[in-house]
N, CA, C and O atoms as a Tinker XYZ file with bonds, in Angstrom:
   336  protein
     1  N     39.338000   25.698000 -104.141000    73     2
     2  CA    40.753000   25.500000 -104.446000    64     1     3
     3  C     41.233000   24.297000 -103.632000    63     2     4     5
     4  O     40.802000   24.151000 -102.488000    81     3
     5  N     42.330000   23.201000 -104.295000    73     3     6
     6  CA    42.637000   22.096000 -103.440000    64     5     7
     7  C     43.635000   22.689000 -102.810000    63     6     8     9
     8  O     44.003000   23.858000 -102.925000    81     7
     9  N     44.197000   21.588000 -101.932000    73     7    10
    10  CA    45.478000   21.909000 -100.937000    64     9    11
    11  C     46.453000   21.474000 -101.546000    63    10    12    13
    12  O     46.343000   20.335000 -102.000000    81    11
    13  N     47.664000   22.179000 -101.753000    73    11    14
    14  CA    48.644000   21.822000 -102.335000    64    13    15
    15  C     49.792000   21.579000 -101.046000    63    14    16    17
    16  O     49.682000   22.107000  -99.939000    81    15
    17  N     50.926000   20.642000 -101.470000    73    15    18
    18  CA    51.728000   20.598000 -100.393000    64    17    19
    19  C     53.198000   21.109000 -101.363000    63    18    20    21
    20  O     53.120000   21.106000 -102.591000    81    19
    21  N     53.908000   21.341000 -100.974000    73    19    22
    22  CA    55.062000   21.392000 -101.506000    64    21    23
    23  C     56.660000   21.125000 -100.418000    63    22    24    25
    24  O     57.211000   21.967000  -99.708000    81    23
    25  N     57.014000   19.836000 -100.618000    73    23    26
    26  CA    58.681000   19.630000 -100.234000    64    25    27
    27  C     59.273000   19.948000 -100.593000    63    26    28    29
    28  O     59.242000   19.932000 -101.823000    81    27
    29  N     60.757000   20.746000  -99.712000    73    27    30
    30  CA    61.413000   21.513000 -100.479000    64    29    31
    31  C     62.801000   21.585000  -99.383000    63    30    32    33
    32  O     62.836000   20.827000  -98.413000    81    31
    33  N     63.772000   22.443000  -99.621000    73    31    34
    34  CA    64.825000   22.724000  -99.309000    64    33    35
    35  C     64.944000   24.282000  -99.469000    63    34    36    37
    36  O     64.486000   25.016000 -100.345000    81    35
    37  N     65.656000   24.545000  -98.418000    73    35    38
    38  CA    66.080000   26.224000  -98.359000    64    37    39
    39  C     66.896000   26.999000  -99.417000    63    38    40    41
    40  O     67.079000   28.216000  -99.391000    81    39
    41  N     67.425000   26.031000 -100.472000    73    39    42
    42  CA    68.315000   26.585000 -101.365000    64    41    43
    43  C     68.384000   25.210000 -102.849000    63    42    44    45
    44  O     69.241000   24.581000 -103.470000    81    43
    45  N     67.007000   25.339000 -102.806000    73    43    46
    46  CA    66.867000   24.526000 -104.501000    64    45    47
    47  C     66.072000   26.046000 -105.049000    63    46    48    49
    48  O     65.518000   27.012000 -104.525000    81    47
    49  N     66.295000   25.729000 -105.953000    73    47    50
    50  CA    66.247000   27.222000 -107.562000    64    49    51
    51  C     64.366000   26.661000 -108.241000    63    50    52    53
    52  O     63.378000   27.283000 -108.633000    81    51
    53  N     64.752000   25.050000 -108.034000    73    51    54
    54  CA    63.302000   24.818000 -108.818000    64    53    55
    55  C     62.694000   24.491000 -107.874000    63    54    56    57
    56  O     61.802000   23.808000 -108.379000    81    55
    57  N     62.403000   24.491000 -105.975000    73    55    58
    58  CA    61.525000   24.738000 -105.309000    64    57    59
    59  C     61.149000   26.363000 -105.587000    63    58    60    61
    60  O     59.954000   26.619000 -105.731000    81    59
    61  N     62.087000   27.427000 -105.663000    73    59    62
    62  CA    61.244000   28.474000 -105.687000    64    61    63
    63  C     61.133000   28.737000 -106.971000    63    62    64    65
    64  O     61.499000   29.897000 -107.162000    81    63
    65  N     60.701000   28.057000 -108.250000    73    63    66
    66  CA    60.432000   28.201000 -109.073000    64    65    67
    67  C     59.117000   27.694000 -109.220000    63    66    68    69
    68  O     58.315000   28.169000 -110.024000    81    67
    69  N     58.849000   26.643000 -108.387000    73    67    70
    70  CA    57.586000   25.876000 -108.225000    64    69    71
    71  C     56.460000   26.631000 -107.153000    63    70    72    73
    72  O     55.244000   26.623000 -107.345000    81    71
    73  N     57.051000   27.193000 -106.148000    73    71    74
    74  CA    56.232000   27.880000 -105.527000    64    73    75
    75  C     56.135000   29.436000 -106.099000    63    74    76    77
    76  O     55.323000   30.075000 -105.430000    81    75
    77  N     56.630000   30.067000 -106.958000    73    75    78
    78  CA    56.791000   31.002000 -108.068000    64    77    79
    79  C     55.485000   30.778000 -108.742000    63    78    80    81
    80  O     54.485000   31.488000 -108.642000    81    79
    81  N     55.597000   29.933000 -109.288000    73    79    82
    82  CA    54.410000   29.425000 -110.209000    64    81    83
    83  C     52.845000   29.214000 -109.558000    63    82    84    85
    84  O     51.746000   29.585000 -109.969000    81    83
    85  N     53.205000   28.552000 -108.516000    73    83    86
    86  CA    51.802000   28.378000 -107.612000    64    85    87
    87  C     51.384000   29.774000 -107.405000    63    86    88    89
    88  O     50.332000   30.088000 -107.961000    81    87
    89  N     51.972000   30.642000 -106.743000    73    87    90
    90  CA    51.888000   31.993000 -106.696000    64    89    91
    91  C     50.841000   32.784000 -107.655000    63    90    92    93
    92  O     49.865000   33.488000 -107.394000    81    91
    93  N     51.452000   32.373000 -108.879000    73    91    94
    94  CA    50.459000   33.155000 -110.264000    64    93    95
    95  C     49.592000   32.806000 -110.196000    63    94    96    97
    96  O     48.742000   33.515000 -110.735000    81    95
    97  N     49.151000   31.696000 -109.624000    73    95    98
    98  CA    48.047000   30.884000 -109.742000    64    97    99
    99  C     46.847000   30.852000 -108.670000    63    98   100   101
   100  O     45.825000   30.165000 -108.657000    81    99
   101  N     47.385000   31.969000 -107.646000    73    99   102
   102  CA    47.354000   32.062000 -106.296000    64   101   103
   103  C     46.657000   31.183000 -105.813000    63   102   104   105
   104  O     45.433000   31.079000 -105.732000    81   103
   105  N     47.631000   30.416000 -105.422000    73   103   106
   106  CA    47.943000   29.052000 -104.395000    64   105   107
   107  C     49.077000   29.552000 -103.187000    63   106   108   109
   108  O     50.193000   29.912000 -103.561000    81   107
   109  N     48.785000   29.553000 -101.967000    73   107   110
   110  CA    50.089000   29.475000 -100.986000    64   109   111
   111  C     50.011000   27.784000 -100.671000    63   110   112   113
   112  O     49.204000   27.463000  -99.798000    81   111
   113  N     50.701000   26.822000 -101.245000    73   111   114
   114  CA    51.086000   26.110000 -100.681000    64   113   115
   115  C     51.564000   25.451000  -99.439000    63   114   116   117
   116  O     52.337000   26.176000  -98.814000    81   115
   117  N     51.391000   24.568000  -99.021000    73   115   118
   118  CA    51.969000   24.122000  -97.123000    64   117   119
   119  C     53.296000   23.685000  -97.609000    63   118   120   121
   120  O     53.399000   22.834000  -98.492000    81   119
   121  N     54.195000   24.185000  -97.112000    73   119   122
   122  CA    55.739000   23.723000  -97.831000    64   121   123
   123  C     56.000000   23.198000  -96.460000    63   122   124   125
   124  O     55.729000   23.616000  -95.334000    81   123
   125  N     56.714000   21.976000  -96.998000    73   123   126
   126  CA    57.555000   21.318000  -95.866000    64   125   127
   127  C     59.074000   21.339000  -96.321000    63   126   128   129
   128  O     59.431000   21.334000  -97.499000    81   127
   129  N     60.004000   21.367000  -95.108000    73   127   130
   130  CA    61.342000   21.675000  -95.537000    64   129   131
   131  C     61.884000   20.321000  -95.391000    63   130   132   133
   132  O     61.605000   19.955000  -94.249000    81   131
   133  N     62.436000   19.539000  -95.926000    73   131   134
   134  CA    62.895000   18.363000  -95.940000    64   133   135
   135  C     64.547000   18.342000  -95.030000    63   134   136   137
   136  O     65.149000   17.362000  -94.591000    81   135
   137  N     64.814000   19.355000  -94.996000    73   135   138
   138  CA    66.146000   19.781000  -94.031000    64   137   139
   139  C     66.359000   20.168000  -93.137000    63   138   140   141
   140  O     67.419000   20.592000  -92.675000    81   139
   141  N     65.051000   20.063000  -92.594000    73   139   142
   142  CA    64.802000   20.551000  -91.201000    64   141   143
   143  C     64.013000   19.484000  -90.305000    63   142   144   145
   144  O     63.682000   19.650000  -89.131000    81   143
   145  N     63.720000   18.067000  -91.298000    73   143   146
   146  CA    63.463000   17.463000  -90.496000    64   145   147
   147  C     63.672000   15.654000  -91.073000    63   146   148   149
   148  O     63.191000   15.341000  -92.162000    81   147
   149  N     64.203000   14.904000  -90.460000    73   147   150
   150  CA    64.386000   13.287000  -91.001000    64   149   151
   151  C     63.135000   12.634000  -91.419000    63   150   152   153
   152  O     63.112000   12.025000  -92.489000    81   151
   153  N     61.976000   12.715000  -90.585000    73   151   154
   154  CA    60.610000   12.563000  -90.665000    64   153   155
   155  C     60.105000   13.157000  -91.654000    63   154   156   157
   156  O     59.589000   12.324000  -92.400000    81   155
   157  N     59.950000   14.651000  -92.194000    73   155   158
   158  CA    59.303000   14.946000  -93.311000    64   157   159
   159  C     60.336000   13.807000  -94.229000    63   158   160   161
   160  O     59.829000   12.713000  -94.474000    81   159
   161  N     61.394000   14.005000  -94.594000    73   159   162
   162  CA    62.005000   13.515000  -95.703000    64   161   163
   163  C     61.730000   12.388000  -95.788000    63   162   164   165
   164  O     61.865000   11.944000  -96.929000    81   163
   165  N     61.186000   11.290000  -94.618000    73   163   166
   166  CA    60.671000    9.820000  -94.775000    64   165   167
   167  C     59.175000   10.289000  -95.173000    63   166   168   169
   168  O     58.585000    9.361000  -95.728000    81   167
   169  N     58.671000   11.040000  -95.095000    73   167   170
   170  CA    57.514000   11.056000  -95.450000    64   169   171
   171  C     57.234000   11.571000  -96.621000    63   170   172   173
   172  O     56.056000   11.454000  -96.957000    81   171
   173  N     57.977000   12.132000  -97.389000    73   171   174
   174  CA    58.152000   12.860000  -99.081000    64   173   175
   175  C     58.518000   11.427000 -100.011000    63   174   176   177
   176  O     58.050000   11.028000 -101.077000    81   175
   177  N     59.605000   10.836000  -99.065000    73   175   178
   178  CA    59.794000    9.571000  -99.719000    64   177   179
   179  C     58.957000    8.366000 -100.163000    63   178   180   181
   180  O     58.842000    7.612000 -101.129000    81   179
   181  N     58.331000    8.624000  -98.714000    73   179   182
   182  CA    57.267000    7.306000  -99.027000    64   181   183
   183  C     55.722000    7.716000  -99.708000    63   182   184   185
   184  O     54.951000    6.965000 -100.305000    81   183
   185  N     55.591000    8.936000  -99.447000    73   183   186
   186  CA    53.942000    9.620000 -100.235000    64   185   187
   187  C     54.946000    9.684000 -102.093000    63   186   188   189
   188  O     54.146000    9.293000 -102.943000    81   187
   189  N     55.883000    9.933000 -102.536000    73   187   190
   190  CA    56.716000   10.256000 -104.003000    64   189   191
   191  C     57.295000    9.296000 -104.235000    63   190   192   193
   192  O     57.111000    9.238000 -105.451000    81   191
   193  N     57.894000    8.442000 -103.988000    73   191   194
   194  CA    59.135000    7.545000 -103.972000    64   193   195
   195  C     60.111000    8.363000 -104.844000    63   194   196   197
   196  O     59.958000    8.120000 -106.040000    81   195
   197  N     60.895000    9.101000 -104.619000    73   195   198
   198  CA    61.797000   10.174000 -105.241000    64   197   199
   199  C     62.440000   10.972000 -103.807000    63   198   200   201
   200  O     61.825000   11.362000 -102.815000    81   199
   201  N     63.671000   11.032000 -104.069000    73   199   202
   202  CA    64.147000   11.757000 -103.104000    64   201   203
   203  C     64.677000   13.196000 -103.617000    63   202   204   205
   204  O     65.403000   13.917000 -102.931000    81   203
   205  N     64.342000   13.430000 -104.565000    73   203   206
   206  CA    64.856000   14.991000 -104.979000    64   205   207
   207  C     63.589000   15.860000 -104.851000    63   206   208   209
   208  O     62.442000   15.417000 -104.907000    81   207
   209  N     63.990000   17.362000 -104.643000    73   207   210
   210  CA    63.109000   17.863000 -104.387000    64   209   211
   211  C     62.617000   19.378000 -105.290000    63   210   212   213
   212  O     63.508000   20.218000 -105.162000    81   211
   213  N     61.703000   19.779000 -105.952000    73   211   214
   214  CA    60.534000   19.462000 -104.997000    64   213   215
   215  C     59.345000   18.619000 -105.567000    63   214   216   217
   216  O     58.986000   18.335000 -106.709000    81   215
   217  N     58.932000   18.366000 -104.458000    73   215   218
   218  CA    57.728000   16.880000 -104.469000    64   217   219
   219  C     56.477000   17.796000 -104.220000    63   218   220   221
   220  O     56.189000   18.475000 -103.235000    81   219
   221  N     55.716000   17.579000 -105.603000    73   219   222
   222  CA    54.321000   18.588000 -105.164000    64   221   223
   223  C     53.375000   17.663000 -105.025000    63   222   224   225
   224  O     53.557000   16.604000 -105.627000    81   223
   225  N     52.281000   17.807000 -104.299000    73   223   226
   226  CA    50.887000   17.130000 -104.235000    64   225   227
   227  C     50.191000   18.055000 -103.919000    63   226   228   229
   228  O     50.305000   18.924000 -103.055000    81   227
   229  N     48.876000   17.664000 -105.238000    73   227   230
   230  CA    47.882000   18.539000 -104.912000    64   229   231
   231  C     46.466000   17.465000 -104.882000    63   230   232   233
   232  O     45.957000   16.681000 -105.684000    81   231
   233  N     46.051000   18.110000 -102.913000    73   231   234
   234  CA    45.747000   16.667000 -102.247000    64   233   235
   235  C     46.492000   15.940000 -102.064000    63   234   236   237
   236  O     47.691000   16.075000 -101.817000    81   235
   237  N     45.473000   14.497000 -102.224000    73   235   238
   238  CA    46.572000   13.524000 -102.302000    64   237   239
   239  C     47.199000   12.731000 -103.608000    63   238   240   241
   240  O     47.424000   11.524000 -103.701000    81   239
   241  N     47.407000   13.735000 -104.561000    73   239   242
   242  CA    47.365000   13.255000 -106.108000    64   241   243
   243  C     48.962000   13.933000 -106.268000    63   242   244   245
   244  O     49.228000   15.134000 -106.326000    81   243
   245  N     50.053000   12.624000 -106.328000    73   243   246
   246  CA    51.231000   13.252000 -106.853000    64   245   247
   247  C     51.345000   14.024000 -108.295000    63   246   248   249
   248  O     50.736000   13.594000 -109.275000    81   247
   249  N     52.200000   15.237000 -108.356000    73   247   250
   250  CA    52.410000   15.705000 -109.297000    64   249   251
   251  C     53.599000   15.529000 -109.679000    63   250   252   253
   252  O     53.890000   15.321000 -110.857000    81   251
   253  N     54.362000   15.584000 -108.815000    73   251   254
   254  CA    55.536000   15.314000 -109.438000    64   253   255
   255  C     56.689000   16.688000 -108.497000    63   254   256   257
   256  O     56.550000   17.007000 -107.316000    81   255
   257  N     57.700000   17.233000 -109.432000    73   255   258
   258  CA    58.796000   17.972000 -109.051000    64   257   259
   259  C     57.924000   19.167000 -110.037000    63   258   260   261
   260  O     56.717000   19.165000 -110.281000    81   259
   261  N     59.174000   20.358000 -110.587000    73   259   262
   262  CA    58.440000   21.608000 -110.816000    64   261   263
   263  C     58.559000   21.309000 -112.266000    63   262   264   265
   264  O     57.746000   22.002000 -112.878000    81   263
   265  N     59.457000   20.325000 -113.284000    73   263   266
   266  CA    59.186000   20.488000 -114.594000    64   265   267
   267  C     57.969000   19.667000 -114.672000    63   266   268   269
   268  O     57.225000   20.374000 -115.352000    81   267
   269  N     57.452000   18.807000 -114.437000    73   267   270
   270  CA    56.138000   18.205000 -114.489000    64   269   271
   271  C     54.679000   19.399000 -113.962000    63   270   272   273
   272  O     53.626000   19.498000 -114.591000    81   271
   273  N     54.899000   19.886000 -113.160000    73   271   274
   274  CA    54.383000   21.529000 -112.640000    64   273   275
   275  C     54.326000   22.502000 -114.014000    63   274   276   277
   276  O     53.357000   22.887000 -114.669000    81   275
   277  N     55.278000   22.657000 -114.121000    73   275   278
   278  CA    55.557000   23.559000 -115.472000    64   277   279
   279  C     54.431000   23.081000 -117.099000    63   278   280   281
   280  O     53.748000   23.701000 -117.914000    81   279
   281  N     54.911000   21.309000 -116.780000    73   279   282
   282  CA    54.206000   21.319000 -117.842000    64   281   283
   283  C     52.886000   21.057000 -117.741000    63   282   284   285
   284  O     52.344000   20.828000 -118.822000    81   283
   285  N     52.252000   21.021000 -116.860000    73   283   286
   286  CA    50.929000   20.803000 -116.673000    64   285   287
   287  C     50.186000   22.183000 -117.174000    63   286   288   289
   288  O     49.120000   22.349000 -117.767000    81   287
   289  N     51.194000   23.117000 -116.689000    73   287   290
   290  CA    50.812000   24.309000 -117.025000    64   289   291
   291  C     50.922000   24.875000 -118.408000    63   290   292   293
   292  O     50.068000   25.665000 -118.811000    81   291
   293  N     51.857000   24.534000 -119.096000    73   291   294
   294  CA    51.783000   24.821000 -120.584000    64   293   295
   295  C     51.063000   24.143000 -121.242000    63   294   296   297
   296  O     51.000000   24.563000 -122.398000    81   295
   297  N     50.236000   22.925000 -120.983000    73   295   298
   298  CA    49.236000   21.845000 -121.267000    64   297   299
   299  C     47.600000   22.782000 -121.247000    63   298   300   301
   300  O     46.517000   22.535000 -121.778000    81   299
   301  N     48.045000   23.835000 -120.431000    73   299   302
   302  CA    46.514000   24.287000 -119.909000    64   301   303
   303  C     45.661000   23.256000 -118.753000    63   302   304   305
   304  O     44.466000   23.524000 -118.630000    81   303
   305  N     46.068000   22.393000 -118.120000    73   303   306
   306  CA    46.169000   21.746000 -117.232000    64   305   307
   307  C     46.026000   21.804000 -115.698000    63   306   308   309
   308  O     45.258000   21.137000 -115.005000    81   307
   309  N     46.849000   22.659000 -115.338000    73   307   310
   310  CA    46.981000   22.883000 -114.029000    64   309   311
   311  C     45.837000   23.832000 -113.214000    63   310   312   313
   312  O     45.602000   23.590000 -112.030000    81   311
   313  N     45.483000   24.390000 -113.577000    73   311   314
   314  CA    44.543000   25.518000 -113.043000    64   313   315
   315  C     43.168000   24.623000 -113.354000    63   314   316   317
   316  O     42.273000   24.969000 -112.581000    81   315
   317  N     42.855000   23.828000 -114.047000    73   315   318
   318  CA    41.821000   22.860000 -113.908000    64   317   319
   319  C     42.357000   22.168000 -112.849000    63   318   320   321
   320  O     41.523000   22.145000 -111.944000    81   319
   321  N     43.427000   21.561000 -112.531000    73   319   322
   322  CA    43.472000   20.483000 -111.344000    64   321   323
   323  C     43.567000   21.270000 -110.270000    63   322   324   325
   324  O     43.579000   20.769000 -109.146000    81   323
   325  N     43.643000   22.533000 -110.452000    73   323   326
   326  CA    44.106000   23.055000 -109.271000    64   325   327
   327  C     42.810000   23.688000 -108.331000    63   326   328   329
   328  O     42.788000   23.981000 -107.136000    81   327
   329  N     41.650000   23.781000 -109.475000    73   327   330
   330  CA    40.256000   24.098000 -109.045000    64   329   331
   331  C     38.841000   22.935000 -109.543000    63   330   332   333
   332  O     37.676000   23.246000 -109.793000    81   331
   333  N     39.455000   21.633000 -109.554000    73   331   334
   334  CA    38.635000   20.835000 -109.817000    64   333   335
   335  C     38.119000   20.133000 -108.303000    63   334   336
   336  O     37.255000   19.257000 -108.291000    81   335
């Protein structure tokens, strides 16, 4: 299984919708809170160039936020990248 990271905030709906999903998939993700620190958030910025959250990488391969997540998964997609 790869390492997934997930940036996030204490009160976004589609971070815990994204780590929801990883879940089914059983993945625990390394979540970083972007509000708890200036440094992660320079560092979500510059690994995504996007400042909204959440910013998934699995490895070092951006995925994107959770509708790009979502659709990888309705693609049949994700669970190959997620064990390739």
């Amino acid at each position: 299984m790869r390492q997934v990271t997930i940036y996030t905030t204490r009160h976004c709906p589609y971070c815990v919708s994204a780590k929801r999903l990883l879940s089914s998939k059983g993945v625990v993700p390394i979540e970083i809170d972007v509000e708890q620190s200036a440094e992660a958030l320079a560092q979500m910025l510059q690994r995504s160039g996007r400042r909204t959250v959440p910013q998934i990488f699995v490895n070092d391969m951006h995925v994107g936020g959770f509708d790009d997540l979502a659709r990888l998964d309705q693609k049949a997609e994700l669970d190959r990248l997620l064990r390739a």
